[in-house]
C-alpha positions in Angstrom: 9.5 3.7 -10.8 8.5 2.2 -7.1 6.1 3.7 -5.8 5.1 3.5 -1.6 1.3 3.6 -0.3 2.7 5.2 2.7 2.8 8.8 2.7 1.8 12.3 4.7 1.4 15.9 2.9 0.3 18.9 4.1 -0.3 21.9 1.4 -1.8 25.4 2.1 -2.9 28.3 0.2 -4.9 31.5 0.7 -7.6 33.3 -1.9 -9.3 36.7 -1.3 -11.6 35.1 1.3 -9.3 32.3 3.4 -7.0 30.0 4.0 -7.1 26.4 3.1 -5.4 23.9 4.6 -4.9 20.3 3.4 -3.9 16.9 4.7 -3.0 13.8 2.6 -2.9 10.4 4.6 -2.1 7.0 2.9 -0.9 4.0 4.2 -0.9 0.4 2.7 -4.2 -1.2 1.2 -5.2 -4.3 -0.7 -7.5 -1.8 -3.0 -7.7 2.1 -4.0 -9.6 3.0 -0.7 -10.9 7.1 -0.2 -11.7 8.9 2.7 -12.6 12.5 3.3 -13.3 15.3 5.8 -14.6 18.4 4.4 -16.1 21.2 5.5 -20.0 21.5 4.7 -19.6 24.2 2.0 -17.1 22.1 0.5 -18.8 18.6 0.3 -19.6 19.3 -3.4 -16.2 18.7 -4.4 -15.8 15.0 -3.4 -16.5 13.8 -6.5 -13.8 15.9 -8.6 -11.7 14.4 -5.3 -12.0 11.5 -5.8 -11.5 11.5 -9.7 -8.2 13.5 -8.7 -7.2 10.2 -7.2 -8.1 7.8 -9.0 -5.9 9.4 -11.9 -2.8 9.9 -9.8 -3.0 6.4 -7.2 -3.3 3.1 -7.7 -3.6 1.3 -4.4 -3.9 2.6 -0.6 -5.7 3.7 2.0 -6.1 7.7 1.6 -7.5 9.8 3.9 -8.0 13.5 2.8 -8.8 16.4 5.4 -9.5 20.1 4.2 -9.9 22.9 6.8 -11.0 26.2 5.8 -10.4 29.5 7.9 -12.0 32.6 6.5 -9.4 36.1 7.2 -10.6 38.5 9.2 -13.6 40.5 7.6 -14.9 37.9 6.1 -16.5 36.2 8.9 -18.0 39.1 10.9 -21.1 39.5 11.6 -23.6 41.8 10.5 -27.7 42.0 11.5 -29.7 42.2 8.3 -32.7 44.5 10.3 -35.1 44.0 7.1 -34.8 40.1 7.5 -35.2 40.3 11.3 -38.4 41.8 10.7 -39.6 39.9 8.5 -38.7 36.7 10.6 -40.6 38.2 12.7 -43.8 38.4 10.5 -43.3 34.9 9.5 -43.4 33.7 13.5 -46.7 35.4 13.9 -47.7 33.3 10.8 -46.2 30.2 12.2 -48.2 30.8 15.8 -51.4 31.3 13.8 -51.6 28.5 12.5 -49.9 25.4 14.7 -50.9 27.4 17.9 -49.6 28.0 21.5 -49.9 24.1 22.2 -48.5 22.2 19.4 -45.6 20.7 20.1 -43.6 22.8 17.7 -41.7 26.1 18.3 -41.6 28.5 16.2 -37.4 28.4 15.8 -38.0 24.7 14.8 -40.5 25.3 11.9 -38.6 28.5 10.8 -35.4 26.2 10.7 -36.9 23.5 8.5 -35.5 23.1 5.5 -37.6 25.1 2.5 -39.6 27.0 5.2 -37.0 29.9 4.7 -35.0 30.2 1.8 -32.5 32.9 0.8 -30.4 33.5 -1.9 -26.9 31.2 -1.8 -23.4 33.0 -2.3 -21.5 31.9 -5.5 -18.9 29.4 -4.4 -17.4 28.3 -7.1 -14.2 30.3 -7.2 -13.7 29.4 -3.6 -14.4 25.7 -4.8 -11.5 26.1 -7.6 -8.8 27.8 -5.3 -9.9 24.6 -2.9 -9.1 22.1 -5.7 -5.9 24.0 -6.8 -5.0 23.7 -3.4 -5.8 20.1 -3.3 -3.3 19.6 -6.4 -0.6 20.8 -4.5 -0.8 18.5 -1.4 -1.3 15.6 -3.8 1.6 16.0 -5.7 3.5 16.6 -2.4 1.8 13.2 -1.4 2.9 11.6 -4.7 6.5 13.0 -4.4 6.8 11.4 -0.8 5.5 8.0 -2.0 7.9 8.3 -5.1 10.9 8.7 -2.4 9.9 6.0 -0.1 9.0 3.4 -2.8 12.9 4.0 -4.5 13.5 3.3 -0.5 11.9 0.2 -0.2 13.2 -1.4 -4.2 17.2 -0.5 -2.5 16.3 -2.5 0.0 14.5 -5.6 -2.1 17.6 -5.5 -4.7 20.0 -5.2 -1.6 18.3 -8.8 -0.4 18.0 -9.9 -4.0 21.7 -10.1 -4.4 22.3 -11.9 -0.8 20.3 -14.7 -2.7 22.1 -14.9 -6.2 25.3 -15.1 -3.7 23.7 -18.1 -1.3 22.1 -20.2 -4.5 25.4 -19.5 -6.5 27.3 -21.3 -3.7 24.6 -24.1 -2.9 25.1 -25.1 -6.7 28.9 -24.9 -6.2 28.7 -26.8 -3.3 26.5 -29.7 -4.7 28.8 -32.2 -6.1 30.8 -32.0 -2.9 28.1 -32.9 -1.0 26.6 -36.0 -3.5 30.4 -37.0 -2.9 30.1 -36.7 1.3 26.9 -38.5 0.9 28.6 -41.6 -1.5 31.8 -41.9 1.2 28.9 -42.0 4.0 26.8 -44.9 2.4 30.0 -46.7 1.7 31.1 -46.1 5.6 28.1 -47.6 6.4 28.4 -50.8 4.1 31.6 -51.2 5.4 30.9 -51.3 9.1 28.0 -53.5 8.6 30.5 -55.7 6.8 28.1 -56.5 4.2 29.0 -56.5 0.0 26.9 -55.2 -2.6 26.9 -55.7 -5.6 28.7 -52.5 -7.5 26.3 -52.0 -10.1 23.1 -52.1 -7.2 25.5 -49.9 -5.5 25.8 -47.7 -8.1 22.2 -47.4 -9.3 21.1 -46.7 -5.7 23.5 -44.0 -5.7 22.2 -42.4 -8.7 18.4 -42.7 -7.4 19.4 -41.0 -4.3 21.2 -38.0 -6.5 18.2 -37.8 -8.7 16.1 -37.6 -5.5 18.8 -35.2 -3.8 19.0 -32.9 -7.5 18.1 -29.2 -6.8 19.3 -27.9 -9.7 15.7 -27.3 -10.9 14.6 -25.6 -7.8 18.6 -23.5 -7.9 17.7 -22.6 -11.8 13.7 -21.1 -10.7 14.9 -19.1 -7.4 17.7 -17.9 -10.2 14.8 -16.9 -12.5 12.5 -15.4 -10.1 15.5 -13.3 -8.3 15.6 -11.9 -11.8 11.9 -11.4 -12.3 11.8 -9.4 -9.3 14.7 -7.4 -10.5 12.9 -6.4 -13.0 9.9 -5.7 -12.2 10.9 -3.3 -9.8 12.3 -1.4 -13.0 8.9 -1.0 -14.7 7.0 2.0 -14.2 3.2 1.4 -13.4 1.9 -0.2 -10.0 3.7 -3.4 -9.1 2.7 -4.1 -5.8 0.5 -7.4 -7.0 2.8 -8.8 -8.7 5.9 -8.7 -6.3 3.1 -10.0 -4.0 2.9 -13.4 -6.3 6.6 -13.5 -6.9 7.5 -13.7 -2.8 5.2 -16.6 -2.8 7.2 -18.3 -5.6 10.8 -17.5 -4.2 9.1 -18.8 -0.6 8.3 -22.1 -2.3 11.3 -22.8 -4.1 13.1 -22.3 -0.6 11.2 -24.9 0.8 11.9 -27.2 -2.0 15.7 -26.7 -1.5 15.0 -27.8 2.5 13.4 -30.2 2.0 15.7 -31.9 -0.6 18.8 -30.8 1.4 21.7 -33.5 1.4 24.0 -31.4 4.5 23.7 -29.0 7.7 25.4 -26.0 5.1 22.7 -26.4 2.5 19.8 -26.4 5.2 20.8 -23.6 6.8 21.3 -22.2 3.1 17.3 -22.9 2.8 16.7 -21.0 6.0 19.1 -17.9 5.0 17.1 -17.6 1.7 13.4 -18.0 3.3 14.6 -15.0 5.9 15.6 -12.8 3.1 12.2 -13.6 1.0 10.3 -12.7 4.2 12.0 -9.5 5.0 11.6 -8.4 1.0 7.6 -9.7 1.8 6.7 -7.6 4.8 8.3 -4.4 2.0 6.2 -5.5 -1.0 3.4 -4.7 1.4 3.9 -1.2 0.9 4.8 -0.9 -2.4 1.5 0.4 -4.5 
């Protein structure tokens, strides 16, 4: 199964007191890279997050957003009268002690952190309906990476079989061009009106097939095209490795121009290094 690093999800859900609302991001990346935007009463849940991912994706660049809105009840407001007074108390305590002058206000030492404390609402069920919720987009994420990535291996094994076609008829076409290049060296001999002697003749044309022969680069593009093929059939992240074998196919092609006898089998080299580049640029994606 091919997967894509490219993906957008949106999940929601409600729970007695609101609505969550998530967003999955994720586009290519070298590594496994996390980012998140949570709401303050929610920042204890990276961690589980991030374990979340790690279990489910490989490679990418994720960014995860959660926004929360509370139905209506749940956020109105109500005065507590026995805490106002007692705020109160403690403010005459506060101006006892730092007095009129200090640089301090009372709302600024009452707003430290410890100076006040009160007694925290239970959060964890609202914590569990955000992580269920959380599931959801993720698998909706994983889904939409699933459908590109089967995409993106179409179009690989669409340009893998261009290249079994083009190498099949540069092999084909070899012996026809070692001939062209024998009638051409004798064309030359013969308007230069020289004679050779037929065995020097002969072993000079066997040095220039042996430097000419690309059946050793046709017989590794072959292999590698079928590498690729299956790779793309195995199910665990294969991004890397596709990676590698682009390079390969890439330097095989350049092998084959550079050894190239006729026009037909250059242009042949060029064909190939298009298709490996075009497969390249979507092995970038794939996880």
């Amino acid at each position: 199964m091919v997967f894509s690093m490219t993906a957008f999800a949106r999940a929601g859900s409600e729970c007695p007191q609101g609505r969550f609302t998530w967003e999955i991001r994720s586009v290519n990346s070298r590594y496994l890279e996390l980012h998140f935007r949570l709401p303050d009463a929610f920042r204890d849940l990276e961690p589980a997050l991030r374990e979340r991912l790690k279990k489910s994706l490989s490679r990418g660049k994720v960014e995860c957003a959660l926004r929360f809105q509370p139905l209506q009840g749940e956020n109105r407001l109500s005065v507590n009268h026995q805490l106002v007074h007692e705020l109160n108390r403690a403010a005459d305590e506060v101006h006892a002690i730092i007095g009129p002058g200090n640089a301090m206000n009372v709302l600024e030492v009452l707003a430290w952190p410890g100076v006040i404390s009160s007694a925290e609402t239970d959060g964890k069920a609202l914590q569990q309906a955000a992580l269920q919720a959380f599931d959801d987009c993720l698998h909706s994420a994983r889904d939409a990476r699933e459908r590109e990535g089967e995409e993106l291996a179409t179009l690989i094994r669409q340009r893998l079989e261009k290249m079994q076609q083009i190498v099949a008829a540069v092999a084909a076409a070899m012996p026809q061009a070692l001939a062209a290049q024998r009638q051409q060296l004798d064309d030359k001999i013969a308007d230069l009106k020289i004679t050779l002697d037929s065995s020097r003749l002969e072993t000079e044309m066997v040095l220039l097939a042996q430097k000419a022969d690309i059946a050793e680069e046709l017989d590794r593009l072959n292999t590698h095209i079928q590498e690729v093929a299956r790779i793309l059939s195995q199910d665990e992240p294969i991004g890397r490795r596709l990676d590698f074998m682009m390079q390969e196919l890439n330097r095989e092609a350049n092998t084959l121009s550079s050894k190239s006898l006729t026009t037909s089998i250059t242009q042949a080299a060029v064909d190939l290094k298009v298709l490996i580049e075009q497969m390249r640029e979507q092995v970038q994606n794939i996880e």
